[in-house]
N, CA and C atoms as an extended XYZ file, in Angstrom:
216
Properties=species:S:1:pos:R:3:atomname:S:1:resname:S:1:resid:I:1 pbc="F F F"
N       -60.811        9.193       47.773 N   UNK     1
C       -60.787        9.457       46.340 CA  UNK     1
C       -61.955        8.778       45.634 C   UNK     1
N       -62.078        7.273       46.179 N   UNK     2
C       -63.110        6.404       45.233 CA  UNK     2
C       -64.670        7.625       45.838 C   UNK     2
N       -64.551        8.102       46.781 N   UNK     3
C       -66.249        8.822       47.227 CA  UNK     3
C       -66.007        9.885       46.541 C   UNK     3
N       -65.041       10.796       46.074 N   UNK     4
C       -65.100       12.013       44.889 CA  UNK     4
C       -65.696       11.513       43.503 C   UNK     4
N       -65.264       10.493       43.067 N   UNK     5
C       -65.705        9.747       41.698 CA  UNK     5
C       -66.995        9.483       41.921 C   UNK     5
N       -67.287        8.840       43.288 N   UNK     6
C       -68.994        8.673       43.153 CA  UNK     6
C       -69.771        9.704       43.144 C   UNK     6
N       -69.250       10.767       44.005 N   UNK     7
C       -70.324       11.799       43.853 CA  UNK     7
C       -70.581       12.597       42.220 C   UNK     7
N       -69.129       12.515       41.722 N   UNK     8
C       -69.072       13.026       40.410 CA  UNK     8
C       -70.196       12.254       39.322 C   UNK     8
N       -69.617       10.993       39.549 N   UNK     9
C       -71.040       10.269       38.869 CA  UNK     9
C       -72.232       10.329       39.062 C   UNK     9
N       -72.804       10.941       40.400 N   UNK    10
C       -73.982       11.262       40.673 CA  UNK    10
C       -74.362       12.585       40.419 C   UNK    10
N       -73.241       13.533       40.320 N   UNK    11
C       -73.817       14.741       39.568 CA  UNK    11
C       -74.531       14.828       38.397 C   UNK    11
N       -73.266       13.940       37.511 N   UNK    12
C       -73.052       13.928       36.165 CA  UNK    12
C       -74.617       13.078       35.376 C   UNK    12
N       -75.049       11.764       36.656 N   UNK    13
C       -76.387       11.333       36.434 CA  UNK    13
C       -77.921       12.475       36.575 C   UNK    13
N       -77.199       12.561       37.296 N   UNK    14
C       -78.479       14.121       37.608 CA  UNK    14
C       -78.606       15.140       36.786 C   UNK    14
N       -77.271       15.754       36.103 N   UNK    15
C       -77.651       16.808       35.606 CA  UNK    15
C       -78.094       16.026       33.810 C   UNK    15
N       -77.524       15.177       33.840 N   UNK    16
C       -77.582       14.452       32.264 CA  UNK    16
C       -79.508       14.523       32.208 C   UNK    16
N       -80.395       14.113       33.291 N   UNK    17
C       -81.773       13.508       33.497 CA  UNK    17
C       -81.917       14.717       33.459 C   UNK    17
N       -81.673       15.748       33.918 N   UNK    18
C       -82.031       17.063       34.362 CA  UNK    18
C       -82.112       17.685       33.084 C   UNK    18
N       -81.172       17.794       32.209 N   UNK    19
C       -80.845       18.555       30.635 CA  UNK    19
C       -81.835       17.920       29.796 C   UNK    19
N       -81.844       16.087       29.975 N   UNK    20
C       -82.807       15.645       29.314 CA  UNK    20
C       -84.528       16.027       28.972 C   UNK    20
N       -84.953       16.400       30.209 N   UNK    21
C       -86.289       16.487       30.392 CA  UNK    21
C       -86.337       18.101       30.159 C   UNK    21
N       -84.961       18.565       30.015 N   UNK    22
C       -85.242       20.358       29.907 CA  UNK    22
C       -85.839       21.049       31.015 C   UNK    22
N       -84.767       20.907       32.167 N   UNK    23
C       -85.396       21.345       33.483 CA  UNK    23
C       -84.379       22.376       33.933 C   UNK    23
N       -84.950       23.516       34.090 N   UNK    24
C       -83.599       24.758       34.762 CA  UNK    24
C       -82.974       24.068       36.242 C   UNK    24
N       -81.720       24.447       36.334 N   UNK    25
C       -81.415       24.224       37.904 CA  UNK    25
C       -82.417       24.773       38.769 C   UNK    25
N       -82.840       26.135       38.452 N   UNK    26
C       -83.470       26.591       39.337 CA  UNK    26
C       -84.887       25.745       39.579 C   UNK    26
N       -85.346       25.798       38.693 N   UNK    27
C       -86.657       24.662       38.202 CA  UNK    27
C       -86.983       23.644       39.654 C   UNK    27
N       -85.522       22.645       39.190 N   UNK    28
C       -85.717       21.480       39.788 CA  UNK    28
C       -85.212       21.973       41.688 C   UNK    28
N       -84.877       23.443       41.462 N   UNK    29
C       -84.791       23.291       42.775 CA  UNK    29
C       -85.630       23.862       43.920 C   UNK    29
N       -86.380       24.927       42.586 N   UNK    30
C       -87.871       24.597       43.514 CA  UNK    30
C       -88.697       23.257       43.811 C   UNK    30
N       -88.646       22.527       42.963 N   UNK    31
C       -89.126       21.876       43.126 CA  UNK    31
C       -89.127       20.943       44.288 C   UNK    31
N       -88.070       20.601       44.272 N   UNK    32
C       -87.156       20.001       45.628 CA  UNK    32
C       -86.805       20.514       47.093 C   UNK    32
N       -87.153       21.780       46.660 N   UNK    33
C       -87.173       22.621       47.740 CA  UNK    33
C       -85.392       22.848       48.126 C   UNK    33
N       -84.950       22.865       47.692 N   UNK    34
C       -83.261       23.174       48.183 CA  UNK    34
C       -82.956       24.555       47.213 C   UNK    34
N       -81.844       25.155       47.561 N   UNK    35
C       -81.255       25.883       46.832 CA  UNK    35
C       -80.585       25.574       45.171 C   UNK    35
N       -80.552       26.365       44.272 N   UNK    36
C       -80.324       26.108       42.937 CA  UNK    36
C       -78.827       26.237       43.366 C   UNK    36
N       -77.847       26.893       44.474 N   UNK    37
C       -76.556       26.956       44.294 CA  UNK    37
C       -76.333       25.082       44.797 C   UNK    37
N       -77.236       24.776       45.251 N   UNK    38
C       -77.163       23.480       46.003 CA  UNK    38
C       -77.109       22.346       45.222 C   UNK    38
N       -78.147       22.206       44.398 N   UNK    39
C       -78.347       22.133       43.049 CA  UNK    39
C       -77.120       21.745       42.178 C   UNK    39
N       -76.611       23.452       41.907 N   UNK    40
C       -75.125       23.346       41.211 CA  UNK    40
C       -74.256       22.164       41.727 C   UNK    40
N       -73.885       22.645       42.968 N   UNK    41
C       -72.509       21.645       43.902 CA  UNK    41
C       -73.397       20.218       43.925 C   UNK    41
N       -74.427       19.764       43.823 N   UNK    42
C       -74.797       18.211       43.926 CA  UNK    42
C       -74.332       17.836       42.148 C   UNK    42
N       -74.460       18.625       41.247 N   UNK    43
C       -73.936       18.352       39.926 CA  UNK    43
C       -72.327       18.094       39.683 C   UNK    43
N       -72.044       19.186       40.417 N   UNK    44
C       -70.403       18.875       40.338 CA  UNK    44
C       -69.763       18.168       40.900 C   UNK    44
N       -70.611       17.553       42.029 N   UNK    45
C       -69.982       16.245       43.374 CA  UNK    45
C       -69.242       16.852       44.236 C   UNK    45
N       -69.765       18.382       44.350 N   UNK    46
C       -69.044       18.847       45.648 CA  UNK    46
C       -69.512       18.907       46.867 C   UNK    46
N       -71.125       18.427       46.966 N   UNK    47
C       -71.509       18.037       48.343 CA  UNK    47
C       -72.039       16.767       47.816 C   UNK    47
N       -72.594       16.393       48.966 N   UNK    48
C       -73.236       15.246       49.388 CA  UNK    48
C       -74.773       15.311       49.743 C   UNK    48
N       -75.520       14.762       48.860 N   UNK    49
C       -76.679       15.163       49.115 CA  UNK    49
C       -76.895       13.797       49.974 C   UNK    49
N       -78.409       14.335       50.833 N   UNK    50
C       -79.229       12.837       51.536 CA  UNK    50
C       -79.574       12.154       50.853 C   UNK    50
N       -79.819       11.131       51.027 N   UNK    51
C       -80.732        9.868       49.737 CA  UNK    51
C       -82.283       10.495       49.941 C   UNK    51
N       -82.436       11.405       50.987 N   UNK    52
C       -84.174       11.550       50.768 CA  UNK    52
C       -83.998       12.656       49.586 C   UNK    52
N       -82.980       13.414       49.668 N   UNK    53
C       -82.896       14.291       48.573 CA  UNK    53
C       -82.740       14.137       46.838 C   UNK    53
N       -81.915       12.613       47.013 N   UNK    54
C       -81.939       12.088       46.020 CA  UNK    54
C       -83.099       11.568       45.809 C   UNK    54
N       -83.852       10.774       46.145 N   UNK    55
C       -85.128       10.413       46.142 CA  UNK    55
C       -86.049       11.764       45.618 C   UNK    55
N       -86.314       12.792       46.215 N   UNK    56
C       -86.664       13.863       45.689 CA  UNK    56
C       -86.581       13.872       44.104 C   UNK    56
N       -85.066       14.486       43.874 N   UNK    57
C       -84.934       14.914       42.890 CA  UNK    57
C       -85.247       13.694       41.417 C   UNK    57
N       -85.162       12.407       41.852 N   UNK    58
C       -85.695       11.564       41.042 CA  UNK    58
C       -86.784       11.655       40.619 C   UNK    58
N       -88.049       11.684       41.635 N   UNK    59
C       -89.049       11.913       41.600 CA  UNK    59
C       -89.737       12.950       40.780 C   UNK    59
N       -88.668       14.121       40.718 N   UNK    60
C       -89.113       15.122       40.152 CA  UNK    60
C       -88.613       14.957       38.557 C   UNK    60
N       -87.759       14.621       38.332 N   UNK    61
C       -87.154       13.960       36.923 CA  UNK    61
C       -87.833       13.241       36.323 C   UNK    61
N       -88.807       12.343       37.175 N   UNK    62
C       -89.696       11.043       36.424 CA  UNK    62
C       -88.840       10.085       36.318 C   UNK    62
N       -87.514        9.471       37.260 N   UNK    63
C       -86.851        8.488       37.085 CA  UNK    63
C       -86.443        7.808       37.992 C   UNK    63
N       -86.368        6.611       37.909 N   UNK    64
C       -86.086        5.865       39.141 CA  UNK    64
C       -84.887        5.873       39.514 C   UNK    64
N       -84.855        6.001       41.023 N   UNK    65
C       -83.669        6.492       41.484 CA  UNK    65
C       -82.464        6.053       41.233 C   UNK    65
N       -82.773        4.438       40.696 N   UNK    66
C       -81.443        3.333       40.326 CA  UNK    66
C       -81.056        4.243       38.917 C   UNK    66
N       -81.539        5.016       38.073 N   UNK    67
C       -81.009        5.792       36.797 CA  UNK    67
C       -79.994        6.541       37.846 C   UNK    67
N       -80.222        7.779       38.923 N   UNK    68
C       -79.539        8.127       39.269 CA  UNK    68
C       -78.013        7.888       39.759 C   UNK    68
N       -78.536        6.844       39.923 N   UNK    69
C       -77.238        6.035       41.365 CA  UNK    69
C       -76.383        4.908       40.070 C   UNK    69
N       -76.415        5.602       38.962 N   UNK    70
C       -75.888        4.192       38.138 CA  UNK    70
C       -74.344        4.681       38.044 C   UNK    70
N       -73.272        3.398       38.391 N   UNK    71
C       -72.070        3.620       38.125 CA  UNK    71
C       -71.617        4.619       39.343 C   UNK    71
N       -72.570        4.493       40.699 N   UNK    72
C       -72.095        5.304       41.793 CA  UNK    72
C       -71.557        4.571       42.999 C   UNK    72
């Protein structure tokens, strides 16, 4: 249960950075190279992304990954 809440918080960090900077799902998922449905489910905490992926998608946000991972 406590790893559903984390991932949720890591969606919820991602897509918050993501809306901020005004970035489409699809956007950031070219960017990242993954799928935009992939994308979706890493927002909602229904998968589990890699930390290189997280790392990625930080990168592409302009934020350090500790913004991501906060409260995770």
């Amino acid at each position: 249960m406590l790893d559903k809440k984390r991932l949720k918080n890591l969606g919820i960090n991602i897509k918050s950075e993501r809306l901020r900077k005004n970035i489409s799902q699809e956007r950031l998922a070219e960017l990242t190279n993954i799928s935009r449905n992939s994308v979706s489910l890493i927002e909602t905490g229904k998968i589990n992304p890699t930390i290189l992926k997280v790392i990625d998608i930080a990168s592409v946000l302009g934020v350090d990954i500790s913004v991501l991972l906060k409260e995770v």
